[in-house]
Wavefront OBJ file of the C-alpha trace (Angstrom):
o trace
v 34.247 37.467 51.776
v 30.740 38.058 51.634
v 29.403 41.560 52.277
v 26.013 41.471 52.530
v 23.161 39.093 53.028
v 20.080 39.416 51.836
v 17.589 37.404 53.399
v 13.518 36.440 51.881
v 11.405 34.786 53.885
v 9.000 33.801 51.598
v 5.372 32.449 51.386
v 3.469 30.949 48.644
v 5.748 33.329 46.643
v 6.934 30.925 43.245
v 5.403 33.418 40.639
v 7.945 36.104 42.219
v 10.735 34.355 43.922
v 12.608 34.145 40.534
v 12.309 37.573 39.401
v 13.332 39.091 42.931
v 16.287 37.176 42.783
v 17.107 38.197 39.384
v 16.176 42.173 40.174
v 18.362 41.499 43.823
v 21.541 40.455 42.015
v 21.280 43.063 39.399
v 20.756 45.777 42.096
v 24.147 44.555 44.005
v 26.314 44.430 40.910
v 29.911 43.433 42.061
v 29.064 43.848 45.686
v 30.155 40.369 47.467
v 26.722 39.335 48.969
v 24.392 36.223 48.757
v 20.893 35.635 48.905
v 19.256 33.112 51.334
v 15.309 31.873 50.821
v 13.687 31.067 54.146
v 10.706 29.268 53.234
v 7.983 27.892 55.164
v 7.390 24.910 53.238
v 4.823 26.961 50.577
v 2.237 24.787 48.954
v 3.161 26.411 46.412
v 6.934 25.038 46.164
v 8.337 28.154 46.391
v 11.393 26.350 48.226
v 11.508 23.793 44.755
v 11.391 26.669 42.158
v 13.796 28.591 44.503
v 16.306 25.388 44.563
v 16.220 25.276 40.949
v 17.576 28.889 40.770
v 20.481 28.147 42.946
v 21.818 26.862 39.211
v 22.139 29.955 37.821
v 22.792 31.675 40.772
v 25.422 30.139 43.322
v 25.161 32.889 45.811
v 21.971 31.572 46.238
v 20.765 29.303 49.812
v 17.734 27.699 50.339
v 16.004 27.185 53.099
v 12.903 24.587 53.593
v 11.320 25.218 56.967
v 8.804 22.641 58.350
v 8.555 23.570 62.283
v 8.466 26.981 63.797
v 6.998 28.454 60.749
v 6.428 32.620 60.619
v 8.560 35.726 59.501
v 10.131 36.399 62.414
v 11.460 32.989 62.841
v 12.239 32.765 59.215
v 14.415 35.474 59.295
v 16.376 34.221 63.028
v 17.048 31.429 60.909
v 18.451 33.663 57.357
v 20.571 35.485 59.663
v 21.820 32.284 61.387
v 22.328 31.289 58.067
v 24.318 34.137 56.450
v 28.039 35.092 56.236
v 27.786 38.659 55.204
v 28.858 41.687 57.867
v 25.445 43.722 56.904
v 22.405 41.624 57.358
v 19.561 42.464 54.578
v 15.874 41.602 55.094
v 13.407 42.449 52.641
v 10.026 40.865 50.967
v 10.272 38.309 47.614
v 6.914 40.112 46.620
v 8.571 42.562 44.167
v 6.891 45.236 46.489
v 10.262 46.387 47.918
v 12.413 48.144 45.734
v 15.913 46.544 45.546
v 17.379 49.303 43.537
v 18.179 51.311 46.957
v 19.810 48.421 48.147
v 23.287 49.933 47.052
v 22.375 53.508 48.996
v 21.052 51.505 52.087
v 24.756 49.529 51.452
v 26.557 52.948 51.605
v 24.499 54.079 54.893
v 25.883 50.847 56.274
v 29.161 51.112 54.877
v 29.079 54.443 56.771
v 28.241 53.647 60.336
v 24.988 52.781 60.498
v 24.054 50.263 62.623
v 20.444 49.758 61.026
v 18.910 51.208 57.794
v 15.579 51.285 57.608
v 13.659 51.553 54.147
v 10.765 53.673 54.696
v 7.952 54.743 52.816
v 7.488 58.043 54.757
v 11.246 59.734 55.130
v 12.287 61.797 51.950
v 12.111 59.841 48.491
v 9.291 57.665 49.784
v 6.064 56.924 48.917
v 3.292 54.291 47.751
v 2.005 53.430 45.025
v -1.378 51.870 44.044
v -3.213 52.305 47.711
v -6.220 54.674 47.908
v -6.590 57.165 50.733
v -8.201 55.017 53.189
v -5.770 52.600 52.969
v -3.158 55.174 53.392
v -4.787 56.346 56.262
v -4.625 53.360 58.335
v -0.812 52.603 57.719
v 0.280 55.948 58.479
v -2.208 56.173 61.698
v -1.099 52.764 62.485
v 2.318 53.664 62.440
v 2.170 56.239 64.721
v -0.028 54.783 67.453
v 3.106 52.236 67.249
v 5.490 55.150 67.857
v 3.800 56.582 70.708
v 5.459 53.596 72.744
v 8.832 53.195 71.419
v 11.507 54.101 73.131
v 13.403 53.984 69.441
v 11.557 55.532 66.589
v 11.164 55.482 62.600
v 9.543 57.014 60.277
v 8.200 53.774 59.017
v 7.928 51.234 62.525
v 6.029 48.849 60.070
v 9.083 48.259 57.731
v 9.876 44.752 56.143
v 12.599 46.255 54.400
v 16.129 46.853 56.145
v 19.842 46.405 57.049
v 21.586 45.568 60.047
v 25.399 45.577 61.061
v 25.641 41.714 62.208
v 27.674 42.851 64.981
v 24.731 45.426 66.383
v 22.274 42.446 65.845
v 24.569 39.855 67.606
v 24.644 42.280 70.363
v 20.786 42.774 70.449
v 20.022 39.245 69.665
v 20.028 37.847 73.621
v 16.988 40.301 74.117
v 14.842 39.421 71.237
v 11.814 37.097 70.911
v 11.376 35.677 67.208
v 7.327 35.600 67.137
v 5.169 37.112 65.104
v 5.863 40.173 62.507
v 7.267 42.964 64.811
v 11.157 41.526 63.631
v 11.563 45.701 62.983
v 9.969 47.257 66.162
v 12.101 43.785 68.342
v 15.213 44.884 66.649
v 15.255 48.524 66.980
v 14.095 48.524 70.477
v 16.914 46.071 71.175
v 19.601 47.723 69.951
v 23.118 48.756 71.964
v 23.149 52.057 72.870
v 24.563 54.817 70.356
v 24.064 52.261 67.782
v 23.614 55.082 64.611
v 20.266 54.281 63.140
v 18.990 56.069 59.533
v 16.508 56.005 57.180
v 16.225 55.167 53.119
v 13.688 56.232 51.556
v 11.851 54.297 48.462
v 8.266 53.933 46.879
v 6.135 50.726 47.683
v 5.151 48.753 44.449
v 2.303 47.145 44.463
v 1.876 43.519 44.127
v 1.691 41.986 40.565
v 1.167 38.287 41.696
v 0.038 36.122 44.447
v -1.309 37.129 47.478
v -0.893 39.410 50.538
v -0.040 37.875 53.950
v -1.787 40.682 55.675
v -4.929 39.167 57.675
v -6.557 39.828 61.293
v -4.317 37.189 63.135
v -1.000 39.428 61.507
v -2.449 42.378 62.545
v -3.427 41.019 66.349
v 0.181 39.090 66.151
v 1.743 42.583 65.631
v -0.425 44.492 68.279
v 0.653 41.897 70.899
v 4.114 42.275 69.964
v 4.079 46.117 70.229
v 2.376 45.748 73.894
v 4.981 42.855 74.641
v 8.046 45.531 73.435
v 6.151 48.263 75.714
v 5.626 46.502 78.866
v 6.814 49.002 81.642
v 5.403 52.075 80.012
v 2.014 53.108 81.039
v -0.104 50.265 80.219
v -3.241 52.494 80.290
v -1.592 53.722 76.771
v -0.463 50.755 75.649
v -3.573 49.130 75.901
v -5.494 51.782 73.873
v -2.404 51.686 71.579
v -2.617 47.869 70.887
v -6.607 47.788 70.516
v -6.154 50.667 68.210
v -3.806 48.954 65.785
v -6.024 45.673 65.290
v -9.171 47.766 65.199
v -7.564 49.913 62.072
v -6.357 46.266 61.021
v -10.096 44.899 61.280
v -11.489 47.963 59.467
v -9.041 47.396 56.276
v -10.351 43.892 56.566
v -13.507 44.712 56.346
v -13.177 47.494 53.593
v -11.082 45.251 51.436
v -14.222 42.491 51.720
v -16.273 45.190 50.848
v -13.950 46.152 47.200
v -13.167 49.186 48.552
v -9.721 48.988 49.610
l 1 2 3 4 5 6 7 8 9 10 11 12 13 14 15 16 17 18 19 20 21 22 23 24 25 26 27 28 29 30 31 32 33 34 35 36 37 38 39 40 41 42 43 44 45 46 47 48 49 50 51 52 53 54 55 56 57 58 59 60 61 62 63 64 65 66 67 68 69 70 71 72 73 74 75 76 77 78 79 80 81 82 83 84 85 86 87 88 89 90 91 92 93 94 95 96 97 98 99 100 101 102 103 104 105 106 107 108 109 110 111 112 113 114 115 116 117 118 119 120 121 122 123 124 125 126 127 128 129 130 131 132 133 134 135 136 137 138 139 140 141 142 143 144 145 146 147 148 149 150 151 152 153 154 155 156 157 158 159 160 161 162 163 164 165 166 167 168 169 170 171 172 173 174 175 176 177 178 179 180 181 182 183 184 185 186 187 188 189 190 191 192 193 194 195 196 197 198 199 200 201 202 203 204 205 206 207 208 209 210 211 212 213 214 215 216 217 218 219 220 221 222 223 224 225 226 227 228 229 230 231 232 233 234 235 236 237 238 239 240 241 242 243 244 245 246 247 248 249 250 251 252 253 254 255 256 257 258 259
């Protein structure tokens, strides 16, 4: 029986796609799990060079998406996918590390409903950003917090685990758009669900290119006022400007070289 599910929805991502999966299955060891590729039909045939693994690897789905293309809906459709009791989502860009996979695993194994990877709990960290950049995630983060009813250290995660029977219970509630899959899930979760933290240092990328643009950024802004709605909108309206504005300035700062 399969354990754990890991699921990468992936991007343009054939320079890393093989070397996460080798660095996933290493990290899991004798742990029954599997790893499933959503992919959004890349240019880049990500989904082909990801097919051509499943050789060497035969825990290893692919999936080629053509309609309802995004991260959200690329994970709805891992999970839909999977067999595994703990539900893994994390990027193919090498920036997550997969070596706490097994500790995250253990938190599960535990209780946990949800284990979040987070690069500001104990043990976490970045690497490669400059202080501006810095800046912006952390202040983004907690302008996001502010509104939660549920909270983490790290809101903006694309790194975690959840119990398939806490997200089958959430699922009903939860509207696969944009990048707020974290922030949906959390929020959505049943009561006295036990939710912890992991925490890990973020790598930065070797090859290809980040997703990150103004549309994410408004995408996740709208999601966090969408996840709000009956809180004081006064707030949440501040709260959502304020997250694409700091989104817009990194644009503009990375333009500029200085990001």
């Amino acid at each position: 029986m399969t354990e754990i599910t890991v699921v990468l929805p992936t991007y343009n991502e054939a320079e890393n796609i093989a070397e996460a999966v080798s660095r996933i299955t290493a990290a899991l060891g004798a742990a029954p799990h599997e790893i499933i590729v959503a992919d959004d039909d890349s240019p880049d045939l990500t989904w082909r060079k990801a097919q051509e693994l499943a050789a060497q690897y035969p825990n290893l789905k692919v999936l080629r998406r053509t309609t309802d293309r995004g991260l959200y809906p690329a994970v709805m459709d891992g999970f839909a996918a999977a067999s595994g009791k703990y539900l893994a989502v994390m990027d193919a860009d090498l920036q997550h590390d997969e070596k706490i996979l097994p500790a995250m695993l253990e938190k599960a194994r535990a209780g946990a409903g949800l284990v979040i990877a987070s690069r500001y709990t104990e043990g976490g960290g970045i690497s490669g950003w400059n202080t501006t950049r810095l800046l912006i995630s952390q202040t983004a983060n907690r302008l996001a917090g502010m509104l939660l009813k549920r909270r983490s250290t790290d809101l903006m995660s694309g790194f975690f685990i959840v119990e398939r029977a806490a997200f089958e219970k959430a699922r009903p509630a939860l509207k696969p758009k944009g990048f707020k899959i974290l922030m949906d899930i959390l929020q959505n979760l049943p009561d006295g669900t036990v939710v912890t933290e992991a925490g890990y240092v973020f790598r930065p990328r070797t090859a290809g290119e980040s997703k990150i643009s103004l549309k994410v950024a408004w995408q996740a802004a709208a999601g966090l006022g969408e996840l709000s709605m009956g809180r004081v909108n006064f707030i949440l309206l501040l709260v959502a400007l304020g997250l694409f504005l700091l989104a817009a300035a990194g644009k503009i700062l990375r333009l500029a070289g200085l990001w």
